[in-house]
C-alpha positions as CSV (number, residue, x, y, z in Angstrom):
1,X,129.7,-101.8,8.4
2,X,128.2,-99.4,5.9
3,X,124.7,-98.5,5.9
4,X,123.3,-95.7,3.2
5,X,120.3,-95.1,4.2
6,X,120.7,-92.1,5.6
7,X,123.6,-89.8,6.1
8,X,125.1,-88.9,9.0
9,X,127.8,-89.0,11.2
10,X,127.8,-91.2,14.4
11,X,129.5,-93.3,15.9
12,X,130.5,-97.2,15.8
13,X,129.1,-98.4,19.1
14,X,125.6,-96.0,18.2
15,X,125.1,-98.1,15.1
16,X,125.6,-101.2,17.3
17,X,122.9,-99.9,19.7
18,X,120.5,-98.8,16.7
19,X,120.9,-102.4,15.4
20,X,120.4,-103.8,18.7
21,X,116.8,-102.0,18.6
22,X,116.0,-103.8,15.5
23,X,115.9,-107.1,17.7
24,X,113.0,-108.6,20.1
25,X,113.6,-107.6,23.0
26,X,113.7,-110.8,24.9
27,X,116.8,-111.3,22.4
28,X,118.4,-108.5,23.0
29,X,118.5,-108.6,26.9
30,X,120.1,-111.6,26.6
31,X,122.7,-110.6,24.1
32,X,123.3,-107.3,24.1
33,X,125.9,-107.0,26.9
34,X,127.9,-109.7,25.3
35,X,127.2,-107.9,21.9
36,X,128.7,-104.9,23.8
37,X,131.6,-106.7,24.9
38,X,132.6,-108.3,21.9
39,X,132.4,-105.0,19.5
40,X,135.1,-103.6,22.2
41,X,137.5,-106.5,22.2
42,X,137.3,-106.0,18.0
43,X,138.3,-103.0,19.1
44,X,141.1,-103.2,21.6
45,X,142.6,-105.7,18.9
46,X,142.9,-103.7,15.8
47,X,144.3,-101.0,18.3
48,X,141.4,-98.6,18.7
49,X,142.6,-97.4,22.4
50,X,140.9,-94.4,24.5
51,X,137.3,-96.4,25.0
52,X,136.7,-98.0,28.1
53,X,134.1,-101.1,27.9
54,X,131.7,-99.1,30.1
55,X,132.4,-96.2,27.5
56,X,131.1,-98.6,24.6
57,X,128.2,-100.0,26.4
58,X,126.6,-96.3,27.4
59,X,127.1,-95.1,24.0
60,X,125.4,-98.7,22.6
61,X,123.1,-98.0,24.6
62,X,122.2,-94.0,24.3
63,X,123.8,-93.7,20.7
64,X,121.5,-96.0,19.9
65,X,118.3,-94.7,22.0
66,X,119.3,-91.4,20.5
67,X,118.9,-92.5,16.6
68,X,115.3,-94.4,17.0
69,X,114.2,-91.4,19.0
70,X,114.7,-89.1,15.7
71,X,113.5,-92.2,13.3
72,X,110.3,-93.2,15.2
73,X,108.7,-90.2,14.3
74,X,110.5,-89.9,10.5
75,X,108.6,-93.4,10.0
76,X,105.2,-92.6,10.7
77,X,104.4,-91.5,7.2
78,X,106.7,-94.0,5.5
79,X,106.0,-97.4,7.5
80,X,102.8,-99.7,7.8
81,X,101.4,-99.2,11.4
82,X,102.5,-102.8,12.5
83,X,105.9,-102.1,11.6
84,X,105.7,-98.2,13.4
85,X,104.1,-100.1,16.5
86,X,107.1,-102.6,16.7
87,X,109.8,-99.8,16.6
88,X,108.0,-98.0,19.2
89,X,107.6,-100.9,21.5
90,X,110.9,-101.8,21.0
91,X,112.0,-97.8,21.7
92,X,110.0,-97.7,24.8
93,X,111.1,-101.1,26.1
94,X,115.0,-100.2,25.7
95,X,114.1,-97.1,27.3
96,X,112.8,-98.6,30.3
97,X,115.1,-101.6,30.2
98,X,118.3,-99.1,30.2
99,X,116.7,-96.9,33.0
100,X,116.7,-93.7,30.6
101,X,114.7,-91.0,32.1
102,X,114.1,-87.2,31.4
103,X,117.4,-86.4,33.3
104,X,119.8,-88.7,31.3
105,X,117.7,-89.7,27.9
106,X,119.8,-88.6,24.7
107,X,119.4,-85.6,22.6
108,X,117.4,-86.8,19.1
109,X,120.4,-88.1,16.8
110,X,119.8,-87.6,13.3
């Protein structure tokens, strides 16, 4: 996948997770484990070894917490409200679905 709207450096299963925060999240609870497993069975077979499945599925899910915690506040000048107020939802619902908390949320990716 290539996406140019910003650079950076990051990792494969982060941009799976920042996708994932793009969804509803009634969609997402339901399909992001499986989302999860599939990306590291795509993986496993083009012979990517050293990631565990649990390994993918934390970095999914912090990579990707990590990125929309940096580009909820970048947005706030560039974005309708309505759209701002869906990220944030979203953010804050992923955050409380994936039991982050002050001890073991993500540093701000960028």
């Amino acid at each position: 996948m290539f996406d140019w709207e910003m650079v950076g450096l990051a990792s494969g299963p982060q941009d799976v997770g920042q996708f994932l925060l793009n969804l509803e999240p009634d969609f997402c609870r339901q399909h992001a484990r499986t989302c999860a497993q599939a990306y590291h069975a795509a993986l496993e077979a083009a012979g990517v070894t050293g990631l565990t499945e649990e390994d993918c599925w934390t970095e999914i899910r912090l990579g990707g917490l990590g990125r929309w915690y940096s580009m909820v506040p970048f947005l706030c000048s560039m974005v309708p409200e309505k759209v701002l107020v869906f990220f944030y939802d979203n953010v804050k619902a992923f955050t409380e679905e994936w039991g982050v908390t002050p001890e073991n949320a993500p540093a701000a990716r960028f």
